[in-house]
C-alpha positions in Angstrom: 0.0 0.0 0.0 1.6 3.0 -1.3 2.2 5.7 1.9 1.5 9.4 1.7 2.8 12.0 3.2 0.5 15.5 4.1 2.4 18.7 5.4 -0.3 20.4 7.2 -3.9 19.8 9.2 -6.0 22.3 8.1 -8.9 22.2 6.2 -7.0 21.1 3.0 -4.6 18.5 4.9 -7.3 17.0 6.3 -9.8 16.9 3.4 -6.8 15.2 0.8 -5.9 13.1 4.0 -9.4 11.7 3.7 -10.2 11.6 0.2 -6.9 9.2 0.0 -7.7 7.4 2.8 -11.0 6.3 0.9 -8.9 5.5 -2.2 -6.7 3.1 -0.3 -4.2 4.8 1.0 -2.1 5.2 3.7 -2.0 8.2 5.1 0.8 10.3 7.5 -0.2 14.0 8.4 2.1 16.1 9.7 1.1 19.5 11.8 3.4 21.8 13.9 0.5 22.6 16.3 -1.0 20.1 19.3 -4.2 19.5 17.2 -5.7 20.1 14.3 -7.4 23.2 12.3 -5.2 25.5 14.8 -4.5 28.0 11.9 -6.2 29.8 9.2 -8.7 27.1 9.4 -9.7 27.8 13.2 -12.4 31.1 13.2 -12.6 32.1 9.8 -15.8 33.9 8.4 -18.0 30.3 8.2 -19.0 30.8 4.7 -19.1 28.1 2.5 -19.8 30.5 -0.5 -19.5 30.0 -4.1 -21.5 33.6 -4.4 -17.8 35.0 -3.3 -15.6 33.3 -5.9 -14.8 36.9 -7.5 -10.9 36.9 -7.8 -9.8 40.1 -6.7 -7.9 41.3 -10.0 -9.0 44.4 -11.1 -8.0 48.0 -11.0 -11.3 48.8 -9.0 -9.5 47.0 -6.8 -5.8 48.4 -7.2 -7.8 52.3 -7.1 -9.2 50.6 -3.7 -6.0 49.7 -2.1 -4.5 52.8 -2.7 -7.3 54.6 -1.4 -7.1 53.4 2.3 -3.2 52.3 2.2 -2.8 55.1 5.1 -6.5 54.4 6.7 -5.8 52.1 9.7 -9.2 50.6 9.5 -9.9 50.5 6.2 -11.0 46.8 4.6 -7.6 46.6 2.6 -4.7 47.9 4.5 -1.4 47.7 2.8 2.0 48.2 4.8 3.8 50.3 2.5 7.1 48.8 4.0 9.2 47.7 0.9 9.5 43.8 0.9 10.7 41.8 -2.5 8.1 39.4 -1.6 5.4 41.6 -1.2 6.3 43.8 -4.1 7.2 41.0 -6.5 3.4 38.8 -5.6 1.5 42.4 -6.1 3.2 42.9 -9.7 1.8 39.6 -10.4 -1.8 39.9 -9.0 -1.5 43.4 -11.7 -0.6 41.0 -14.0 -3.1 38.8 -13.4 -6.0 41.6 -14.0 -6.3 40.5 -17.8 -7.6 37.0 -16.0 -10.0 37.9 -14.2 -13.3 37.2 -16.0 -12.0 33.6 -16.4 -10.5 32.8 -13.1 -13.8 34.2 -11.2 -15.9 31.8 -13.7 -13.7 28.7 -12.8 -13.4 29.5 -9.4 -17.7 29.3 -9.5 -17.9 26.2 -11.4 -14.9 24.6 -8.4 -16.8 25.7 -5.6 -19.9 24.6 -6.7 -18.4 21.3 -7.2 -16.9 21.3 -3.5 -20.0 21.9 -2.0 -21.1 18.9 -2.7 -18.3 16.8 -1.8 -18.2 18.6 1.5 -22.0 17.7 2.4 -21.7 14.1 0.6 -18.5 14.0 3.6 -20.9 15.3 6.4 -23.5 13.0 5.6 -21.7 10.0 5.2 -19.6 10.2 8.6 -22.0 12.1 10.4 -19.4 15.3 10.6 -21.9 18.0 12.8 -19.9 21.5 11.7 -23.2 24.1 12.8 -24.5 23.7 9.0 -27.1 26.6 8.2 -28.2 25.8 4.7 -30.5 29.2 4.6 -27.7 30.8 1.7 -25.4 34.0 1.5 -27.6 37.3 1.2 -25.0 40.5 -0.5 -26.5 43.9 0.5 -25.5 47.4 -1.1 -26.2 50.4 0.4 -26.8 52.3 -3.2 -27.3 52.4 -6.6 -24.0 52.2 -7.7 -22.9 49.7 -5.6 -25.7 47.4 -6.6 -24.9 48.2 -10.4 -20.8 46.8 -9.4 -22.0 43.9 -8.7 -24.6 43.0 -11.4 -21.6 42.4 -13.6 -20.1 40.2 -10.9 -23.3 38.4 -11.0 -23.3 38.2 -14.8 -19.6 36.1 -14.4 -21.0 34.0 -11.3 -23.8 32.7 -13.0 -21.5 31.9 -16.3 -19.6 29.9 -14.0 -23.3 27.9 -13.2 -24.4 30.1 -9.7 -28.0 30.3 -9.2 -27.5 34.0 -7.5 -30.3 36.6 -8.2 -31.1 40.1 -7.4 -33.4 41.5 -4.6 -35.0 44.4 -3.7 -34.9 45.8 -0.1 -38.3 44.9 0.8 -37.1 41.1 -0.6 -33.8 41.8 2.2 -35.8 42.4 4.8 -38.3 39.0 4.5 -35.6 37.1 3.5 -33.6 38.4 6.7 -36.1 40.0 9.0 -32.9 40.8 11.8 -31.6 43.4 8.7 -33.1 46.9 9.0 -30.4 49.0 7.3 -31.4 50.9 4.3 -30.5 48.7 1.4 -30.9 49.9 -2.4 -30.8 46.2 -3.2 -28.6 43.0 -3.1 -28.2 39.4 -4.4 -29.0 36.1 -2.6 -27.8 32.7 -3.4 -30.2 30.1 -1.8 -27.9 27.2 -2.7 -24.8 28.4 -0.5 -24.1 27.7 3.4 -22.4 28.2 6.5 -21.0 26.2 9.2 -17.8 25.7 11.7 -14.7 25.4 10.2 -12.9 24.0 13.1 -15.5 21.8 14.1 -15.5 20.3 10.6 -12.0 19.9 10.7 -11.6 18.5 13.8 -14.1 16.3 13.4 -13.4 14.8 10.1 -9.4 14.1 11.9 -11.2 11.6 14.3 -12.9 9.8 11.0 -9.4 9.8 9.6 -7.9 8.4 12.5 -10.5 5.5 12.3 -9.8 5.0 8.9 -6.4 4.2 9.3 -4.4 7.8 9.1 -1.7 8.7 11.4 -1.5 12.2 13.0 2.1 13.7 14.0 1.0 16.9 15.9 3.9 19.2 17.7 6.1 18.7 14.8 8.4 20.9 13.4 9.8 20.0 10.0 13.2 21.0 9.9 14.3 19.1 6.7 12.4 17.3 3.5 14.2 15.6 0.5 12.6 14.1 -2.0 14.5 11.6 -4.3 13.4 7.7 -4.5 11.6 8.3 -1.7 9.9 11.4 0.1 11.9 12.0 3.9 10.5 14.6 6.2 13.0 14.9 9.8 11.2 16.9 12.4 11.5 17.4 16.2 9.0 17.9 19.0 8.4 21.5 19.0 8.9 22.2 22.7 12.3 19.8 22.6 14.3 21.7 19.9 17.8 19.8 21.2 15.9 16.1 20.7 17.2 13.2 17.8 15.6 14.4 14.7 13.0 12.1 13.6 12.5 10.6 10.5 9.4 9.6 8.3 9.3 8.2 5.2 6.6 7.9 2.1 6.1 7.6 -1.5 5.0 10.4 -2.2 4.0 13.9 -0.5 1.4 17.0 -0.5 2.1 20.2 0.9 -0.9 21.3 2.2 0.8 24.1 4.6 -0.9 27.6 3.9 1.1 30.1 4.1 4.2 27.8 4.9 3.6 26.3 1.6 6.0 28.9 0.1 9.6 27.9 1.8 8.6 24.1 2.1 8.6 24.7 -1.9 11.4 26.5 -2.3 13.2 23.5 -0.1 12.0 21.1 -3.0 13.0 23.4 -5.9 9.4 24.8 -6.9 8.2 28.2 -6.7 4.6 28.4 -5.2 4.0 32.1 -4.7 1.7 32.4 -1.7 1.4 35.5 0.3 0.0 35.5 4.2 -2.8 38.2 3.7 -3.9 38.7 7.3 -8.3 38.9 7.8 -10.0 39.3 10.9 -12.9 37.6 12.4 -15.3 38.1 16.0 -17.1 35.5 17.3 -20.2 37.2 19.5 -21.4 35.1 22.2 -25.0 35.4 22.3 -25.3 34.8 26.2 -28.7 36.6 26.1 -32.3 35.5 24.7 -32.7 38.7 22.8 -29.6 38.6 21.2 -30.2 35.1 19.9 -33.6 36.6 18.6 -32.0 39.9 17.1 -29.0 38.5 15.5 -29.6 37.1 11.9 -29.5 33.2 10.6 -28.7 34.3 6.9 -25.4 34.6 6.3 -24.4 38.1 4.9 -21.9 39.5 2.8 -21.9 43.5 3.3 -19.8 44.4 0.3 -19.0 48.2 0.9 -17.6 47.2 4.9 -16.0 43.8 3.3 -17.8 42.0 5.8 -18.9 38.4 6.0 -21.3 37.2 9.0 -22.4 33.3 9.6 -24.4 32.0 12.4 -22.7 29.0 14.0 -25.6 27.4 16.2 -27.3 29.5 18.7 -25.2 30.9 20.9 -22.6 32.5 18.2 -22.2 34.6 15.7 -19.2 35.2 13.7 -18.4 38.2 12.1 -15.1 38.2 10.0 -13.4 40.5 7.4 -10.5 42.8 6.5 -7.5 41.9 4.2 -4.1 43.2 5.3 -0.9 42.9 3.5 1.7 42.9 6.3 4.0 39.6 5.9 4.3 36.8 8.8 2.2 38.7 11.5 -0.6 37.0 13.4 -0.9 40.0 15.9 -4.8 41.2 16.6 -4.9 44.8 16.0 -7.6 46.6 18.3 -7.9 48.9 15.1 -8.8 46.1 13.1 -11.0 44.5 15.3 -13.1 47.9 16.4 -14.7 48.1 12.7 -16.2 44.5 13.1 -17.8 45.3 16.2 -18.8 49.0 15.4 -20.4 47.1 11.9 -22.7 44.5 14.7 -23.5 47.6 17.0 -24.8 49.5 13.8 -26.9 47.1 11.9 -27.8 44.7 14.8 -28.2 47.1 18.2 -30.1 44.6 19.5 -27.3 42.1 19.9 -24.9 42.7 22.6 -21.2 42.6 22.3 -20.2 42.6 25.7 -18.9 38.9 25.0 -16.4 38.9 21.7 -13.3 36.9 20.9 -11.1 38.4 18.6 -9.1 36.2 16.3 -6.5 36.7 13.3 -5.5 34.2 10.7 -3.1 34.2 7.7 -4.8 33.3 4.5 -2.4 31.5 2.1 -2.7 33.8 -1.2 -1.4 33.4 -4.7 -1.6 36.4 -7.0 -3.9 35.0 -9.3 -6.6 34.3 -6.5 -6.4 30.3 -7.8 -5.5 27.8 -5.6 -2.5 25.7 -6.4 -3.0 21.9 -7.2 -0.3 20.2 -9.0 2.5 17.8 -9.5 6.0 19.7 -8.1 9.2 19.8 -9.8 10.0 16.0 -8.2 7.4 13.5 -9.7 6.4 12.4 -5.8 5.9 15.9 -4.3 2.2 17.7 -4.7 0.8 20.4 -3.9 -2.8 21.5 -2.4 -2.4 25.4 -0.9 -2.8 28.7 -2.4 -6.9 29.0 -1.7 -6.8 32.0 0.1 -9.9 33.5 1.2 -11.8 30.7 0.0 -10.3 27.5 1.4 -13.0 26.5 3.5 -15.0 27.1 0.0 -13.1 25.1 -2.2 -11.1 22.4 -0.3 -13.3 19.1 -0.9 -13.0 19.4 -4.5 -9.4 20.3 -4.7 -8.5 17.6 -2.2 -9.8 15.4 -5.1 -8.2 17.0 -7.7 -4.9 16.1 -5.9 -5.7 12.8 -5.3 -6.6 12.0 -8.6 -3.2 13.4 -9.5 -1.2 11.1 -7.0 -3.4 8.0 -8.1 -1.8 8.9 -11.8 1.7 8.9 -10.5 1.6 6.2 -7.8 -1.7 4.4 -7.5 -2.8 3.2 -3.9 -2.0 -0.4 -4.4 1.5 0.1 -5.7 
């Protein structure tokens, strides 16, 4: 039985960790953290949203950025602090403009398609993640706005979304919590929330019981790939300990926004960039706040802010995008306009219980995730989804696997 290597246990690690397990694999994971999900794939927004597969190449977008590059709260915050890395991934994600009515239309049709692997999953191992299948409601505040994204919507449904427009009366039945002053929006019945973590962790234990092995506190401190696939780690908390060594057929790198030096280590260039987002989770502790806060999930394009309701004590409120290398700190700046945007359109919900949280979303400059073969025929790669890999990870954790079956089938 051919034995497979995974660098990293978040949403994507553990999704291709399963979808080889069912073709007959065995399966290693490897994870530097004591569980798994403990990254990007721990409180992000909850939305499992093929109405949000818009690649973020265009000028509007560029005009946008420079806009609020000195406005610390603004949605898109650039550090203006000169990096090669940084400066070298935003001349690509310019040069990537000229792709952007294609790469939003496949990025539609992949999403679509991962949806239903990812409730296919939940059904067939009993996974419990919060799921609210009530879809994603987009609100804009005027004319304009609305107008934007009408031509959004023309490249969404290309790409096979069933996303149509609304009028304000329509926002307010179809989310009675909402009271703001809408011109209009567009609402996608078919899309969903639910827990990230929770799936995650949850679909580890179903791994385990299929056979995978977990190696949590691990830090990889060599990989070579040659005949065979080597990884050497150590405990992290025992940084003076024997080096220890595992050994596969093959490999994926599934290791956000580590995915870049692991590649560089195996002589491939995978361009990610950590771009930083934001996300509260409000406790609702009382019984009005259950009743004011809103089961739809929302998208409220103008604040770039996404909401989900994860059962019926939370609410998560997530957004932001800030360009700022390696930094995981959580910014009270950053955090205030989240909570301002819950006092404003939902006063009735209290936010005297929030947990901030800040993740690193692995980005490449064309918005597409990377899945592919590497530069040595037993290293692969899964990363690269950026804001969408809670979105797209069940179908590109089968696109990967279908790629090592190619190469090195299960029963080799």
């Amino acid at each position: 039985m051919s034995h497979i290597l995974i660098l990293g246990a978040g949403i994507t690690g553990v999704t291709t960790a399963y979808a080889l397990l069912k073709r007959g694999y065995h399966v290693t994971v490897v994870d530097r953290h004591r569980y798994a999900a403990m990254e990007t794939s721990f409180a992000n927004g909850g939305q499992l949203s093929a109405s949000n597969a818009e690649v973020w190449n265009s000028w509007s977008t560029v005009a946008k950025g420079m806009t609020w590059m000195l406005k610390r709260d603004a949605p898109l915050l650039l550090n203006p602090a000169p990096t090669w890395h940084k400066y070298s991934w935003l001349a690509e994600f310019v040069g990537s403009i000229s792709q952007y009515k294609d790469n939003t239309a496949a990025t539609t049709r992949l999403a679509i398609e991962s949806r239903h692997h990812l409730f296919s999953i939940a059904e067939q191992e009993g996974v419990e993640f919060d799921l609210e299948r009530r879809g994603i409601l987009h609100v804009y505040y005027d004319k304009k706005g609305f107008d934007s994204a009408s031509k959004v919507n023309d490249l969404l449904q290309m790409g096979g979304l069933d996303r149509v427009p609304v009028t304000a009366d329509e926002i307010q039945r179809i989310e009675p919590t909402l009271s703001a002053p809408f011109y209009g929006g567009f609402y996608t019945p078919s899309d969903s929330t639910g827990d990230i973590h929770k799936f995650t962790r949850g679909l580890t234990e179903v791994c385990k019981r299929l056979g995978a092995t977990f190696v949590f506190d691990a830090d990889v401190i060599d990989i070579k790939a040659g005949e065979r696939v080597s990884v050497f780690w150590q405990p992290v908390d025992d940084q003076r300990s024997k080096p220890e060594l595992l050994i596969g057929d093959a490999m994926i790198v599934c290791a956000g926004v580590g995915s870049r030096n692991i590649a560089a280590r195996l002589g491939d260039r995978v361009n990610v960039y950590p771009v930083k987002g934001y996300s509260i989770t409000v406790e609702l502790n009382d019984a009005q706040s259950r009743t004011r806060a809103p089961w739809v999930s929302l998208l409220d394009d103008r604040a770039k802010i996404v909401t989900s309701r994860l059962g019926e004590n939370r609410f998560r409120v997530a957004g932001t995008a800030e360009f700022n290398g390696i930094n995981r700190d959580i910014r009270a700046d950053r955090i205030r306009p989240l909570t301002d945007w819950v006092r404003t359109l939902f006063p009735g919900v209290s936010t005297s219980r929030v947990i901030p949280w800040a993740g690193l979303r692995p980005m490449m400059p064309n918005m597409m995730p990377v899945v592919r073969q590497g530069s040595c025929p037993r290293v692969f790669y899964n990363t690269g989804h950026g804001h969408l890999g809670w979105t797209l990870s069940a179908a590109t954790s089968e696109l990967v696997s279908d790629l090592v079956e190619g190469s090195w089938p299960a029963a080799a």
